[in-house]
Each structure stands twice: as C-alpha cells, then as structure tokens.
mmCIF file as gemmi writes it, N, C-alpha and C atoms, coordinates in Angstrom:
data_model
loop_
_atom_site.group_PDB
_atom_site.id
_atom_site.type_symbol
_atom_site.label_atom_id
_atom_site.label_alt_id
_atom_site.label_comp_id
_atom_site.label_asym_id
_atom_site.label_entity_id
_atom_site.label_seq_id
_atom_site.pdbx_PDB_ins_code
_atom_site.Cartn_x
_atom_site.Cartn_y
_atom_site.Cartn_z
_atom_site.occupancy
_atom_site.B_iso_or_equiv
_atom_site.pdbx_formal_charge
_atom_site.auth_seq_id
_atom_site.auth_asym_id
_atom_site.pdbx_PDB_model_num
ATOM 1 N N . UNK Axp A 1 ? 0.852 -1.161 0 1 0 ? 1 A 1
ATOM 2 C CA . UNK Axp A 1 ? 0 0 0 1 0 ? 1 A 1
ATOM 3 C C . UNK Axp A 1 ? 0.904 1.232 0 1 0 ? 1 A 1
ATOM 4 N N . UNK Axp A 2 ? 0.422 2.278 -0.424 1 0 ? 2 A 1
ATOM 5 C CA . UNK Axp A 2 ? 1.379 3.466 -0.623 1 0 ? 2 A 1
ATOM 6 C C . UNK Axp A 2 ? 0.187 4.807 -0.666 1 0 ? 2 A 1
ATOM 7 N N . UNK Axp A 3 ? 1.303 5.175 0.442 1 0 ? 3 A 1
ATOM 8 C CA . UNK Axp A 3 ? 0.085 6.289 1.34 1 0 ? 3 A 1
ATOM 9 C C . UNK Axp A 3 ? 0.26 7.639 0.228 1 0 ? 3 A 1
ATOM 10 N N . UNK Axp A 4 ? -0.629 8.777 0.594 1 0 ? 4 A 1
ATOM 11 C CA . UNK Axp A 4 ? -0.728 9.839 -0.082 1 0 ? 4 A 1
ATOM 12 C C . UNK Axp A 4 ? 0.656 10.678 -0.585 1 0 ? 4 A 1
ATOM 13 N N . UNK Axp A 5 ? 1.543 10.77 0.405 1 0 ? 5 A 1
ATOM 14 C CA . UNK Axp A 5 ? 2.797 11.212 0.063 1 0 ? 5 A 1
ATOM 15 C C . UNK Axp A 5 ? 3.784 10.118 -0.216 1 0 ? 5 A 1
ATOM 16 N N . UNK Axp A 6 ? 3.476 8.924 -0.686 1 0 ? 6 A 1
ATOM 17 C CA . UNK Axp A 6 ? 4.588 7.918 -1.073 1 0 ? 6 A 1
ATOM 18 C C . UNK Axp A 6 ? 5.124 7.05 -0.478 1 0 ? 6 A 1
ATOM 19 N N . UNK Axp A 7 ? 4.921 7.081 0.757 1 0 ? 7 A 1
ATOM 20 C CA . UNK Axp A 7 ? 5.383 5.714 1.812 1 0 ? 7 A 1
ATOM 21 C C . UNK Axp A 7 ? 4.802 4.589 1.37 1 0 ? 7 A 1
ATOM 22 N N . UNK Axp A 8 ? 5.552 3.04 1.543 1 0 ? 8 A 1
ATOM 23 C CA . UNK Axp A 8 ? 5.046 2.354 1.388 1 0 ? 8 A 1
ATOM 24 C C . UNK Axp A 8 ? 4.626 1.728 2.975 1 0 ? 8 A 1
ATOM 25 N N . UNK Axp A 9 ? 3.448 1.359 3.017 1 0 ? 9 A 1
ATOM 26 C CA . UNK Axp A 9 ? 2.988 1.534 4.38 1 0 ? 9 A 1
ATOM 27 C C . UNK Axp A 9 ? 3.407 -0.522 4.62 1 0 ? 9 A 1
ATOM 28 N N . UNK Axp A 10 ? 2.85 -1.424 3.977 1 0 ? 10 A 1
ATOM 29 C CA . UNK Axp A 10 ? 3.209 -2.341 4.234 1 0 ? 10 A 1
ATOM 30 C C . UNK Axp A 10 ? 3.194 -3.349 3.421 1 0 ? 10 A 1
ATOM 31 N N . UNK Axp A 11 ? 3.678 -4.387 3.152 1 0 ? 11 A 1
ATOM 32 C CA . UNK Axp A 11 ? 3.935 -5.532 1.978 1 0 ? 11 A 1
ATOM 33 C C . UNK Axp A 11 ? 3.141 -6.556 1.684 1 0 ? 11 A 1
ATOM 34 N N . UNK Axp A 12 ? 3.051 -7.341 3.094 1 0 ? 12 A 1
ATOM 35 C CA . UNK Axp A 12 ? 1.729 -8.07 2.746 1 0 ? 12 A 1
ATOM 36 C C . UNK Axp A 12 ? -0.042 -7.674 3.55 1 0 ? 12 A 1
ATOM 37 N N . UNK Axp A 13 ? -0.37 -8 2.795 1 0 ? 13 A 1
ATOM 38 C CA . UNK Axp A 13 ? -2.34 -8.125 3.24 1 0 ? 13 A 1
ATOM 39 C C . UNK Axp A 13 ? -2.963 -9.253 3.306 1 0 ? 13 A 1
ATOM 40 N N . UNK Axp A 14 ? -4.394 -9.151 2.783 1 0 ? 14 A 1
ATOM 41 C CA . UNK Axp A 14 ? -5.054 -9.759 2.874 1 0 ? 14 A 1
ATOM 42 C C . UNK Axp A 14 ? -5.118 -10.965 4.169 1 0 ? 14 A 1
ATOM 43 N N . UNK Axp A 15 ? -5.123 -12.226 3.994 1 0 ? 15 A 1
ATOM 44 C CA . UNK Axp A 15 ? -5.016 -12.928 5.014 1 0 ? 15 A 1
ATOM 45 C C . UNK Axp A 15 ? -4.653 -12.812 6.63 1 0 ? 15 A 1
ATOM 46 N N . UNK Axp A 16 ? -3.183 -12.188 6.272 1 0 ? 16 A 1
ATOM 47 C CA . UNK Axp A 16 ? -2.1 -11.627 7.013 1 0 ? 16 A 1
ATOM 48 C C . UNK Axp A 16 ? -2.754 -11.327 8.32 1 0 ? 16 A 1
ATOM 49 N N . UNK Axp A 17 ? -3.764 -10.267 7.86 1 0 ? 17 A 1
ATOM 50 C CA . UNK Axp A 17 ? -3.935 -8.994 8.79 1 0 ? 17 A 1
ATOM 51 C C . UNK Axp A 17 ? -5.459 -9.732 9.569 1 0 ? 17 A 1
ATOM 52 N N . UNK Axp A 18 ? -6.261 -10.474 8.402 1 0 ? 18 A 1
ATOM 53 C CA . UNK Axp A 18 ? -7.34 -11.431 9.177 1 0 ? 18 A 1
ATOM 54 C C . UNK Axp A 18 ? -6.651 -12.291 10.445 1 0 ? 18 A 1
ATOM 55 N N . UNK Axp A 19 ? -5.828 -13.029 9.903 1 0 ? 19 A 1
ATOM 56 C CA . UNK Axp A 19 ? -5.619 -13.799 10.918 1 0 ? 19 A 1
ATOM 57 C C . UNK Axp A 19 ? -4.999 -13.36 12.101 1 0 ? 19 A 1
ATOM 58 N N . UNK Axp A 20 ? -4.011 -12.508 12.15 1 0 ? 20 A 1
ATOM 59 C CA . UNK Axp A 20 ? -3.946 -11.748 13.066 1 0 ? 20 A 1
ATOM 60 C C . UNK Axp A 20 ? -4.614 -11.2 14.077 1 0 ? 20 A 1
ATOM 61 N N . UNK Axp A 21 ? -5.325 -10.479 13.579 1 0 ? 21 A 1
ATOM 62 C CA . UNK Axp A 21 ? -6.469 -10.065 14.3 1 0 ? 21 A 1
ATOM 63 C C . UNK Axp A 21 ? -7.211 -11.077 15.028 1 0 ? 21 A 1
ATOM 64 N N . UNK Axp A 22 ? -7.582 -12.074 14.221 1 0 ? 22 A 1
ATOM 65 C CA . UNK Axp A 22 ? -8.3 -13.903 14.894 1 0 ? 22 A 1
ATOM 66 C C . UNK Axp A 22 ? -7.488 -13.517 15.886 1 0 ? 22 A 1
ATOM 67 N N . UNK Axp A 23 ? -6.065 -13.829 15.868 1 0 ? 23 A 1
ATOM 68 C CA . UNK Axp A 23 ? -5.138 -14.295 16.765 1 0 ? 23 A 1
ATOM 69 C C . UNK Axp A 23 ? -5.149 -13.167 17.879 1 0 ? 23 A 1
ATOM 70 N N . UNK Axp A 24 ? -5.146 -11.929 18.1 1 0 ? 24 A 1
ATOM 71 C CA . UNK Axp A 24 ? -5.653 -11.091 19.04 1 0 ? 24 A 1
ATOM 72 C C . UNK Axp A 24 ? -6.623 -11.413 19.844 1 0 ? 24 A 1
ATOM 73 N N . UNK Axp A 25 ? -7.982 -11.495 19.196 1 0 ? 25 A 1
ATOM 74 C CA . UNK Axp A 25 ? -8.919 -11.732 19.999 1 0 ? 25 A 1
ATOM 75 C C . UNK Axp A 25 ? -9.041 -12.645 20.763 1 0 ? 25 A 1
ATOM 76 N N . UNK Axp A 26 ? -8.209 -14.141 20.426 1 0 ? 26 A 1
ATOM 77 C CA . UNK Axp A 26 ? -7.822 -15.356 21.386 1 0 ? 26 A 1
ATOM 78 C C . UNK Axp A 26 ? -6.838 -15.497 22.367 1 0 ? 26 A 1
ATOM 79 N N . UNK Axp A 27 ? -6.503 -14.594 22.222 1 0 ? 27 A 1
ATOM 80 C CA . UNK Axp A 27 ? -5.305 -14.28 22.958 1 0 ? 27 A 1
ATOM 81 C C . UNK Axp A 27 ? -5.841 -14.825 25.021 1 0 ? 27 A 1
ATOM 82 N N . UNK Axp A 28 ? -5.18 -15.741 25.519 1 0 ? 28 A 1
ATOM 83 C CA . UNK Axp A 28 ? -5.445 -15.927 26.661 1 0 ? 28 A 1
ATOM 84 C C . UNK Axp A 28 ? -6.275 -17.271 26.325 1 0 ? 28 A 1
ATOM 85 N N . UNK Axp A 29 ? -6.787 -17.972 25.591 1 0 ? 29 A 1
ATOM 86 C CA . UNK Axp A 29 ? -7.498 -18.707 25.586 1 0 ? 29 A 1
ATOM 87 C C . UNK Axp A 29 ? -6.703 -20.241 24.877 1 0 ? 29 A 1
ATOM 88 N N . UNK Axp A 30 ? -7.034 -21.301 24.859 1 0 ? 30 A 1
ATOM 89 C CA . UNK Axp A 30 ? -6.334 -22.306 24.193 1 0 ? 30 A 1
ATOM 90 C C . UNK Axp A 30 ? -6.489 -22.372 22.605 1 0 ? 30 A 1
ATOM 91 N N . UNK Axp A 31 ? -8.161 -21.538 22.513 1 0 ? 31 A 1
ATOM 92 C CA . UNK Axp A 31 ? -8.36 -21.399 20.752 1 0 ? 31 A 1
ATOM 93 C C . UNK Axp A 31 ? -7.208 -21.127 19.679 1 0 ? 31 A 1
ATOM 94 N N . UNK Axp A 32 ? -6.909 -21.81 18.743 1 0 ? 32 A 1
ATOM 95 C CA . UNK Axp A 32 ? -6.056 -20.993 17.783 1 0 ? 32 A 1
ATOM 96 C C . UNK Axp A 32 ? -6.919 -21.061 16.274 1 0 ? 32 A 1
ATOM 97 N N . UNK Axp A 33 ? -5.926 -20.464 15.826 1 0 ? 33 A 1
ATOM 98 C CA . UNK Axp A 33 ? -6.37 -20.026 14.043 1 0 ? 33 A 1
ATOM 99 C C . UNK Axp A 33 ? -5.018 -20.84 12.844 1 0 ? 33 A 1
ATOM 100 N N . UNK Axp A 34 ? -5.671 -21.58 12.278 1 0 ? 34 A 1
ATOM 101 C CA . UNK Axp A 34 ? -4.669 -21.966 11.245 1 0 ? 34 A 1
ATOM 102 C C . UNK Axp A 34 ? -4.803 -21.351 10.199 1 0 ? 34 A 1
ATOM 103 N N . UNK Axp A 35 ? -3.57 -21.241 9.655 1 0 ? 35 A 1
ATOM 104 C CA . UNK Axp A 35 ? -3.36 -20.148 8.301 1 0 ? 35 A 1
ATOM 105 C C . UNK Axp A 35 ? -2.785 -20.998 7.381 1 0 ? 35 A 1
ATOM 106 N N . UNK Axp A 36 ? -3.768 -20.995 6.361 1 0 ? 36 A 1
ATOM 107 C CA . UNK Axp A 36 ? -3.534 -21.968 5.21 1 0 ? 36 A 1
ATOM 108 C C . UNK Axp A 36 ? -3.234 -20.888 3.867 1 0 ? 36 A 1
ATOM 109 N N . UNK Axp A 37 ? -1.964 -20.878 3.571 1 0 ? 37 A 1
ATOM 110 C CA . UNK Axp A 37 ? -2.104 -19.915 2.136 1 0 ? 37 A 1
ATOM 111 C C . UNK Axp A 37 ? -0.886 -20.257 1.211 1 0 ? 37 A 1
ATOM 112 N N . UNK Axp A 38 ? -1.199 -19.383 -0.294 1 0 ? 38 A 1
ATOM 113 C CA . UNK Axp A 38 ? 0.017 -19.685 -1.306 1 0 ? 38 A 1
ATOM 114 C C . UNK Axp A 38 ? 1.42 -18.439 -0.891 1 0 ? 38 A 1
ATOM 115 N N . UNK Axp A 39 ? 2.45 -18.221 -0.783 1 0 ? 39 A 1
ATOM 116 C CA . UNK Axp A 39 ? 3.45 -17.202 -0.689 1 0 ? 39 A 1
ATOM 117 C C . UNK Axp A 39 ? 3.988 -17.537 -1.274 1 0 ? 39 A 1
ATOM 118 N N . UNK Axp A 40 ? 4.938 -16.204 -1.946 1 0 ? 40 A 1
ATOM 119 C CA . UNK Axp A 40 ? 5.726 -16.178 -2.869 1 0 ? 40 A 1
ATOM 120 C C . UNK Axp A 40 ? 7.251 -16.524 -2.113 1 0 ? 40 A 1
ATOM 121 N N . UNK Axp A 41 ? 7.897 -17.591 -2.997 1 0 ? 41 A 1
ATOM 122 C CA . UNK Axp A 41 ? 9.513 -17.744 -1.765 1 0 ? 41 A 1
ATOM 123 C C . UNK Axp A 41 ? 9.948 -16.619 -1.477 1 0 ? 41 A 1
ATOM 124 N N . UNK Axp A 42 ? 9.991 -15.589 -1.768 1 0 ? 42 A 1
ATOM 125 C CA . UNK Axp A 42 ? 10.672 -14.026 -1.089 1 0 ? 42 A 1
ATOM 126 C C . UNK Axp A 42 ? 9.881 -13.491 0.125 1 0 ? 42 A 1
ATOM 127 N N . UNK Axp A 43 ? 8.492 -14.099 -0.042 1 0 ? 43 A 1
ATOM 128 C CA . UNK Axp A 43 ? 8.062 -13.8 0.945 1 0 ? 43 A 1
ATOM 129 C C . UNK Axp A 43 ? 7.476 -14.853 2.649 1 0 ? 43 A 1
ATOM 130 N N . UNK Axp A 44 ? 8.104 -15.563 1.839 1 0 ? 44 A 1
ATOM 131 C CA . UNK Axp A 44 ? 7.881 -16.753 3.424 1 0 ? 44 A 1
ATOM 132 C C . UNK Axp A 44 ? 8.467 -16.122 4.835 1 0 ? 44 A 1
ATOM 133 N N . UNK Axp A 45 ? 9.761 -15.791 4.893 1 0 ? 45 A 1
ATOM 134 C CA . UNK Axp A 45 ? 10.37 -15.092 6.215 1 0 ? 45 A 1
ATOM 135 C C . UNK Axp A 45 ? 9.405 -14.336 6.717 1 0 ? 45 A 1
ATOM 136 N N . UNK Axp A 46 ? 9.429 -13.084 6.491 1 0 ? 46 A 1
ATOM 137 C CA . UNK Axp A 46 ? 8.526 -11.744 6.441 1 0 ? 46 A 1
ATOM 138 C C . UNK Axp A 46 ? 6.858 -12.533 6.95 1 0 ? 46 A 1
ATOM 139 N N . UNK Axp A 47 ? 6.259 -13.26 6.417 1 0 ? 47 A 1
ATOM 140 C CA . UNK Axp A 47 ? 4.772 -13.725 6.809 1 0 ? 47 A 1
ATOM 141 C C . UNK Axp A 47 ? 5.378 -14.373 8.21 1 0 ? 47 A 1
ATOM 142 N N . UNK Axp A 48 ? 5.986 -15.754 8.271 1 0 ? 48 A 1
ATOM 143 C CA . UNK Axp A 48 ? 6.603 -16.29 9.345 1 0 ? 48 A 1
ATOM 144 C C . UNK Axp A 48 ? 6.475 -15.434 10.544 1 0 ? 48 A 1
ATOM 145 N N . UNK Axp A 49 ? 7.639 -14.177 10.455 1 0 ? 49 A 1
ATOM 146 C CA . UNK Axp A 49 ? 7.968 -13.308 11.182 1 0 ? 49 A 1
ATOM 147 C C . UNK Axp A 49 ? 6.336 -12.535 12.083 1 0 ? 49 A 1
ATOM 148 N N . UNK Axp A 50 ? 5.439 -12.005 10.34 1 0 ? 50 A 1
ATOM 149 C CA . UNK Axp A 50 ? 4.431 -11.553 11.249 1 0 ? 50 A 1
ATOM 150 C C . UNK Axp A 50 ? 3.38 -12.134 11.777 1 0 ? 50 A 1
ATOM 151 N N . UNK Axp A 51 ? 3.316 -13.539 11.504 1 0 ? 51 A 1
ATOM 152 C CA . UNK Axp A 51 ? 2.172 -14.328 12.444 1 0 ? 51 A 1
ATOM 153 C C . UNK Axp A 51 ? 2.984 -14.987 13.742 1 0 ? 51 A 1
ATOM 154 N N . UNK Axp A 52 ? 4.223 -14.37 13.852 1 0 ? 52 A 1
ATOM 155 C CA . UNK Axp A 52 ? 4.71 -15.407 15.049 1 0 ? 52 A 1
ATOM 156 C C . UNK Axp A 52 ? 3.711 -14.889 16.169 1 0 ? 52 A 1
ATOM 157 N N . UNK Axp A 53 ? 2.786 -16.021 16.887 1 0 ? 53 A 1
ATOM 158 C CA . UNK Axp A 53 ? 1.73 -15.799 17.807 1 0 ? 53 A 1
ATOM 159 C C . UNK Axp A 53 ? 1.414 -17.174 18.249 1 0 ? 53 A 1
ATOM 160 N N . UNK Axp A 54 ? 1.33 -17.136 19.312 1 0 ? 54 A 1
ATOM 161 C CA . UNK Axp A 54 ? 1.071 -18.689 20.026 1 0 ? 54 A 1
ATOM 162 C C . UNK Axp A 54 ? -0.21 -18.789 19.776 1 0 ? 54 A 1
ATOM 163 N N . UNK Axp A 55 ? -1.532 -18.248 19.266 1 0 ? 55 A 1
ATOM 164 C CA . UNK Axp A 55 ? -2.331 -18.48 18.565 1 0 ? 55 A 1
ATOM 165 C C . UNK Axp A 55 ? -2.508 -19.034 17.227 1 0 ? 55 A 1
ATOM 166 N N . UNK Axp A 56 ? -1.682 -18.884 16.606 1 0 ? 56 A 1
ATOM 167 C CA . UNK Axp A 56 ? -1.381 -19.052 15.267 1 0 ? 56 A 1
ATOM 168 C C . UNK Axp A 56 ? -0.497 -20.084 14.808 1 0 ? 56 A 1
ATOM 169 N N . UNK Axp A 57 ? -1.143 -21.328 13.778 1 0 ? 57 A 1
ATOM 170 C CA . UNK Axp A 57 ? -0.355 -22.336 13.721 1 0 ? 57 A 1
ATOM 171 C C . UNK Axp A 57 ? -0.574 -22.357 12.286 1 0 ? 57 A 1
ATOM 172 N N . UNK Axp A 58 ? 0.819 -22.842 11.548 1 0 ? 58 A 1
ATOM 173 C CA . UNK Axp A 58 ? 0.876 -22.456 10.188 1 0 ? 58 A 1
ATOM 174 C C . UNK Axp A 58 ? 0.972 -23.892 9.692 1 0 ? 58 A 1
ATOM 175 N N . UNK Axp A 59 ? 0.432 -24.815 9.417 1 0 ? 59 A 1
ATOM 176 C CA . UNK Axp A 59 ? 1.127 -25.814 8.942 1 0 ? 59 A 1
ATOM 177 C C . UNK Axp A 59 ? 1.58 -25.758 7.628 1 0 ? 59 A 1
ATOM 178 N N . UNK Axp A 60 ? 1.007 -25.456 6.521 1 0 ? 60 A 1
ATOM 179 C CA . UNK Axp A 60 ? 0.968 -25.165 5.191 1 0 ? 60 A 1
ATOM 180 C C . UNK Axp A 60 ? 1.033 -23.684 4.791 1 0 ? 60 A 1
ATOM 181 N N . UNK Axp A 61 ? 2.259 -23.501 4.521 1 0 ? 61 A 1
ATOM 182 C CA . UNK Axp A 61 ? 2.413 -22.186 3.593 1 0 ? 61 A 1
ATOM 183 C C . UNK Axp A 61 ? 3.238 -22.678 2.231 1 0 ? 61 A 1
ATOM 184 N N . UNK Axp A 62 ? 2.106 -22.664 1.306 1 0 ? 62 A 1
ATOM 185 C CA . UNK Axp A 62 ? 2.944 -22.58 0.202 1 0 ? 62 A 1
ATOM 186 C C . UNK Axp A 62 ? 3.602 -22.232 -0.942 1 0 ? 62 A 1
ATOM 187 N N . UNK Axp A 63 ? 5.263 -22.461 -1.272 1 0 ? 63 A 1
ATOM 188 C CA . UNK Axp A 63 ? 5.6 -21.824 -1.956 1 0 ? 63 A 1
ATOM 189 C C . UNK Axp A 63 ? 6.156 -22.135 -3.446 1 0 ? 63 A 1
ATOM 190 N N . UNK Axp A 64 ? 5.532 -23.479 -3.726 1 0 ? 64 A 1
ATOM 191 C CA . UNK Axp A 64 ? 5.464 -24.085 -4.85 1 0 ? 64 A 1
ATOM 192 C C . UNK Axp A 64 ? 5.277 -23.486 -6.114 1 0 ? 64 A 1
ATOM 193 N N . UNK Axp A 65 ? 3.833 -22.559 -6.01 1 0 ? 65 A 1
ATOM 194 C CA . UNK Axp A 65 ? 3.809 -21.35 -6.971 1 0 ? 65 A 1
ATOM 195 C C . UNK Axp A 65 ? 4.861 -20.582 -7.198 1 0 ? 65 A 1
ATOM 196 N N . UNK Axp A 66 ? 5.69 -20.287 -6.977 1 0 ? 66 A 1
ATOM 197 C CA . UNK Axp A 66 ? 6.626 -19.366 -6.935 1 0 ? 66 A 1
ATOM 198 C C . UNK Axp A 66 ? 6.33 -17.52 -7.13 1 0 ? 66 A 1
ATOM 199 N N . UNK Axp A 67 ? 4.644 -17.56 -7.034 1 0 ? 67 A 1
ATOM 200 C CA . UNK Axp A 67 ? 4.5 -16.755 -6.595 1 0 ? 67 A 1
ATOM 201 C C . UNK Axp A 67 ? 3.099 -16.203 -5.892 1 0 ? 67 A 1
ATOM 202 N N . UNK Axp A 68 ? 2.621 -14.828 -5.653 1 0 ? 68 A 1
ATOM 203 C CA . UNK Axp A 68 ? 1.34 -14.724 -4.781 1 0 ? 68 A 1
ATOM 204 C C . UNK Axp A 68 ? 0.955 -13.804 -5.654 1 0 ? 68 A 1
ATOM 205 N N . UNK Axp A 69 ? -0.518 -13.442 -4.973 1 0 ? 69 A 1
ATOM 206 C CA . UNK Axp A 69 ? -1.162 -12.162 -5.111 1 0 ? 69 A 1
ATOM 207 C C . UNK Axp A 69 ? -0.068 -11.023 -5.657 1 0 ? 69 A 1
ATOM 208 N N . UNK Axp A 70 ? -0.486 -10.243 -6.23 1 0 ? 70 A 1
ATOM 209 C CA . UNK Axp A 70 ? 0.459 -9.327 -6.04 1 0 ? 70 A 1
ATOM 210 C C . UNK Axp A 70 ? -0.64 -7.779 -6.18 1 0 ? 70 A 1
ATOM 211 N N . UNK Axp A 71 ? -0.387 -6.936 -5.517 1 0 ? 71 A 1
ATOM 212 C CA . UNK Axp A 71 ? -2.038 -6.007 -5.777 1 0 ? 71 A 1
ATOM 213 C C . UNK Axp A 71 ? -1.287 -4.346 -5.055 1 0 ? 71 A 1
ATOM 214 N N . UNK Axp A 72 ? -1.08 -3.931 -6.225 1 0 ? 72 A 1
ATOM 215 C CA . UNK Axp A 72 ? -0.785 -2.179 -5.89 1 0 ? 72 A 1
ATOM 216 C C . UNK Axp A 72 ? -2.103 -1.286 -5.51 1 0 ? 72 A 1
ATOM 217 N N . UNK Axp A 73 ? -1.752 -0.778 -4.066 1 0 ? 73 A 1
ATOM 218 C CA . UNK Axp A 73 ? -2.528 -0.144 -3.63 1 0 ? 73 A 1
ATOM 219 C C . UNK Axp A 73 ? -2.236 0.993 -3.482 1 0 ? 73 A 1
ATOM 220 N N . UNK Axp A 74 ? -2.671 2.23 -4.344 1 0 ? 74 A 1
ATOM 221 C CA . UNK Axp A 74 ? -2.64 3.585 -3.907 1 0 ? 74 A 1
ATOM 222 C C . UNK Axp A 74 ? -3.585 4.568 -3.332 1 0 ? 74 A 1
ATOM 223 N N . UNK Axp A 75 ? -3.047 5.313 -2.274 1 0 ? 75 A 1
ATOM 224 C CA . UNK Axp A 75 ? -4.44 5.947 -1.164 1 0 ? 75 A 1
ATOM 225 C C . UNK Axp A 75 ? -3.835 7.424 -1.758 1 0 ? 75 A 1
ATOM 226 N N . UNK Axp A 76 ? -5.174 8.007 -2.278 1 0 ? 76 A 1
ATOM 227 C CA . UNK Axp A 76 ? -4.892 9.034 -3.312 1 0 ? 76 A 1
ATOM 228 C C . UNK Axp A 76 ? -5.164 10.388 -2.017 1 0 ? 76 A 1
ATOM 229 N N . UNK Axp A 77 ? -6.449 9.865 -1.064 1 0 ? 77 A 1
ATOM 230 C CA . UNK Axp A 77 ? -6.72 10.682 0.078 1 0 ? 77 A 1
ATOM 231 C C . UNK Axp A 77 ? -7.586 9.573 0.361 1 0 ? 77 A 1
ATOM 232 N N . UNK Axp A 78 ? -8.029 10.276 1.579 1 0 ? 78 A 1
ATOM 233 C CA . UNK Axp A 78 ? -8.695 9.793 2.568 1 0 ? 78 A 1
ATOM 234 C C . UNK Axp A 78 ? -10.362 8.675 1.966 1 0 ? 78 A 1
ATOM 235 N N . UNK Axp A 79 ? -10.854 9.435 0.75 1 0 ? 79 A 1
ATOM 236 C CA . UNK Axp A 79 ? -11.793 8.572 0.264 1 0 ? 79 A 1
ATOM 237 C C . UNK Axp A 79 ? -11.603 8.294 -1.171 1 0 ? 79 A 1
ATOM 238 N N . UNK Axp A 80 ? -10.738 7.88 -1.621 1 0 ? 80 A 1
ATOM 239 C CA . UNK Axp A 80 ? -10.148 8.039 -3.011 1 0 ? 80 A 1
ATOM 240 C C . UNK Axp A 80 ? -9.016 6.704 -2.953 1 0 ? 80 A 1
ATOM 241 N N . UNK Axp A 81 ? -9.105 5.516 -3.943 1 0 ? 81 A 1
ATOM 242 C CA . UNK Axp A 81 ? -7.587 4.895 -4.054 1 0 ? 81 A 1
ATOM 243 C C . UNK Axp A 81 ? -7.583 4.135 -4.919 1 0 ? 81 A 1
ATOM 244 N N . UNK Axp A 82 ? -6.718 3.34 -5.756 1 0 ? 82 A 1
ATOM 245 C CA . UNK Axp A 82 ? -6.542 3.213 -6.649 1 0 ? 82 A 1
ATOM 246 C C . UNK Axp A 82 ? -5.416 1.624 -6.689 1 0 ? 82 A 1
ATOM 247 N N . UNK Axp A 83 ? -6.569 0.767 -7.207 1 0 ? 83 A 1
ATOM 248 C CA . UNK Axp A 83 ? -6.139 -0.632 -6.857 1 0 ? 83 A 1
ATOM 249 C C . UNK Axp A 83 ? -5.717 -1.433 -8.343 1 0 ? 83 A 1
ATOM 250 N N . UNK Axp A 84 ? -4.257 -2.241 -8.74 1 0 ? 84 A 1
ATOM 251 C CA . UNK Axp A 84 ? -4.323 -2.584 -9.656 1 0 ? 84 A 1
ATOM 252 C C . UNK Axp A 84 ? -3.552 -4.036 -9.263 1 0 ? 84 A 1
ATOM 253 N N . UNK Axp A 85 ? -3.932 -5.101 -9.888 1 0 ? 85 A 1
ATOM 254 C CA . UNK Axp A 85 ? -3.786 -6.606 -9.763 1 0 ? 85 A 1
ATOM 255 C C . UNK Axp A 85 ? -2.656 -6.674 -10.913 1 0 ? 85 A 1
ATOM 256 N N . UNK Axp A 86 ? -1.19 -7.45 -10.418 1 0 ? 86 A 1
ATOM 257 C CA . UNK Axp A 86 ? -0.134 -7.661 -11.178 1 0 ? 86 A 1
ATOM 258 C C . UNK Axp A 86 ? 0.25 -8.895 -11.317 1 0 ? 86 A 1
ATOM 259 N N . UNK Axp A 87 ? -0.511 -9.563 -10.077 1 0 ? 87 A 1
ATOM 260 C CA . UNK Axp A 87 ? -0.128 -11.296 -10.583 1 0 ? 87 A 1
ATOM 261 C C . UNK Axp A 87 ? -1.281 -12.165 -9.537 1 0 ? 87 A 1
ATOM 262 N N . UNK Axp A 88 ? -1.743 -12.996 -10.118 1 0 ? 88 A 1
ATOM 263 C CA . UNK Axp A 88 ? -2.844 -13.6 -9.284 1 0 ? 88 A 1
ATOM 264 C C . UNK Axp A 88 ? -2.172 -15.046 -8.578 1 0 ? 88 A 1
ATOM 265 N N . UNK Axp A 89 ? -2.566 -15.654 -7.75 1 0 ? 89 A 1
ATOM 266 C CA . UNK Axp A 89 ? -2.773 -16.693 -7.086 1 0 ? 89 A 1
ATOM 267 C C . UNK Axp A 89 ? -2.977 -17.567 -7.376 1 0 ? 89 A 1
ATOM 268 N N . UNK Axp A 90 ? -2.795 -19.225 -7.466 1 0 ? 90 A 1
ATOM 269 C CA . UNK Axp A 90 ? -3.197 -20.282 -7.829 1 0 ? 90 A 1
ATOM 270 C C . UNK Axp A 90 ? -4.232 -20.493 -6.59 1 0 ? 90 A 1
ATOM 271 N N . UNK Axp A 91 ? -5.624 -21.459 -6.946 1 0 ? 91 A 1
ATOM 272 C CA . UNK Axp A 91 ? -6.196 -21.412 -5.528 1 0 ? 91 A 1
ATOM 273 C C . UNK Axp A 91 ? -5.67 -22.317 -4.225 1 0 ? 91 A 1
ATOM 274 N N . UNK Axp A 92 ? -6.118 -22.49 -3.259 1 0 ? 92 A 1
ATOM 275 C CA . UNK Axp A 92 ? -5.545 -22.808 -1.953 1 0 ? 92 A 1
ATOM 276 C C . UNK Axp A 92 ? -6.068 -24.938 -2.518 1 0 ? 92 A 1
C-alpha cells in the first residue's frame, strides 16, 4: 500500500492482517487459528515473522507457486484509491 505522500505503508495483506487479528482476539485462551495460504519464496520469512503468535499455527504455507497475489494499492486521500492486480494466485 502506498500512502498519499509515497510511503510504502506495508507488503503483505489480505489474510495476514485477518488472521492476526483472529489471533488477538484469542489471545489468553487455548483457541487458535490456522493459516492456510500460497506465498511467494521471497516472501515466506517476512509472513513467518508476522504471524509469530502462540495463537497461530501455520502448517501449510505454500511456496510451490513461486509466486502470490500481487495487488498495488494507492491511497490518493482519505476517500479516493486506486487498486491494480499484477499477478494472481493459484487457488488454496
């Protein structure tokens, strides 16, 4: 995503940020959330890194595709943005 003045705010989405969040709200409890998805090999570390959560159990991330989603997001302002798809996903 890439904010109004050009930052890139962060790399991956979608899933990412769902499960996460799952994983917040369980927090204290024995419940967890499994995260089943395709990643691109450049990006396995980086996902790893941000679901590390004792909620969160990854058995399958895969990177067979050799690659993911790929989806440019620009936030032009506050109600305005501008979304374009550069490489799609094989399904899960």
């Amino acid at each position: 995503m890439v904010s109004p003045d050009g930052k890139v705010v962060s790399k991956l989405g979608a899933v990412a940020y769902t499960v996460s969040a799952l994983a917040k709200l369980l927090e204290g409890t024995t419940d967890g959330v499994v995260c089943l998805s395709h990643l691109s090999p450049e990006d396995i570390n980086e996902a790893r890194e941000l679901l590390n959560h004792p909620n969160i159990t990854m058995p399958i991330l895969d990177t067979s595709c050799k690659n993911g989603t790929e989806i440019e997001l620009k936030l032009i302002n506050d109600h305005e943005r501008i979304s374009h798809q550069m490489r799609t996903m094989t399904p899960v």
